[in-house]
C-alpha positions in Angstrom: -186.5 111.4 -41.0 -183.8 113.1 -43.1 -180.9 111.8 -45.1 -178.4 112.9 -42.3 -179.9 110.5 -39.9 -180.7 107.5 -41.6 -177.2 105.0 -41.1 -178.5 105.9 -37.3 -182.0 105.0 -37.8 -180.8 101.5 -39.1 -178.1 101.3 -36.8 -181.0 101.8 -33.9 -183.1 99.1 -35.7 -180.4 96.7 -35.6 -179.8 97.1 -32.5 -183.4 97.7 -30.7 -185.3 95.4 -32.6 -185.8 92.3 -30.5 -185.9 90.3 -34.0 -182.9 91.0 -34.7 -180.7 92.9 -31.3 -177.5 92.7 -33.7 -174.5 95.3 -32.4 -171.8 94.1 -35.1 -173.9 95.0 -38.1 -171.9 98.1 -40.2 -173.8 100.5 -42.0 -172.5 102.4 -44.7 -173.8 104.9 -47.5 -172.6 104.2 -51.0 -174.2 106.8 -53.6 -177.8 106.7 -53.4 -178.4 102.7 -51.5 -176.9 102.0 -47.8 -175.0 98.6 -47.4 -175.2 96.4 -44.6 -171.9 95.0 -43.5 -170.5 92.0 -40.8 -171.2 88.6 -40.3 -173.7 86.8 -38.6 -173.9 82.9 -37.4 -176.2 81.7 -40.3 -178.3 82.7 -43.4 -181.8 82.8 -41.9 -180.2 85.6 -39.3 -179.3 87.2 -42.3 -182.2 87.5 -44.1 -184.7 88.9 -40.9 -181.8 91.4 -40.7 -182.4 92.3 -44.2 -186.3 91.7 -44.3 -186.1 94.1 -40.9 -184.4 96.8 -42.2 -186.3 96.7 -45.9 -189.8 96.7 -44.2 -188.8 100.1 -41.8 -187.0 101.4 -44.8 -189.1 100.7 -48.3 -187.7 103.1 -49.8 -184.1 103.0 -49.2 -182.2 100.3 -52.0 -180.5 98.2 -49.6 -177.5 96.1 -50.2 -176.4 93.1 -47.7 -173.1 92.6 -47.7 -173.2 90.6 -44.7 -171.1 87.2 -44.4 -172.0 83.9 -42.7 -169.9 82.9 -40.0 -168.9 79.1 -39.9 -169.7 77.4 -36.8 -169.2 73.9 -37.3 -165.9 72.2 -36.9 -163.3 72.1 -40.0 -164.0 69.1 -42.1 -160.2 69.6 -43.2 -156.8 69.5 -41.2 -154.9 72.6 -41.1 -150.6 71.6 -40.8 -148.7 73.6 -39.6 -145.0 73.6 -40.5 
C-alpha cells in the first residue's frame, strides 16, 4: 500500500470492519500521523475504533480525535428567554 492510498485504506476499515461498520469517522493526514475525527455514542466504541485501525496500521502514529456523544438525558434545565 502507498502513502497516496492510505486515508482510503482506513476509511475502508472503518467502514468494512464488522467490529467497528462506522461511516461518520473522518480521516485526515497531518504531517507524518493521520487523525481520526467524529464522534461516536461511547468510549469503548472509541477505543475498538482506535485499537482497529492501530492493529491494520502499526506503523502509522495515529491520533483520535474522536468525541463521545452524550446519550443520556440533561441532568440540567436549559431556559429559554
Amino acid at each position: 500500500m502507498t502513502e497516496d492510498y492510505l486515508e482510503a485504506e482506513i476509511q475502508r476499515l472503518l467502514t468494512e470492519d464488522h467490529r467497528v461498520a462506522e461511516q461518520g469517522i473522518t480521516v485526515r493526514r497531518r504531517e507524518q500521523s493521520v487523525v481520526l475525527g467524529g464522534e461516536v455514542e461511547s468510549a469503548e466504541r472509541r477505543d475498538e475504533i482506535r485499537r482497529r485501525v492501530t492493529s491494520r496500521f502499526p506503523d502509522v502514529e495515529i491520533t483520535c480525535d474522536i468525541g463521545i456523544t452524550r446519550t443520556t438525558v440533561p441532568a440540567d434545565v436549559e431556559e429559554i428567554s
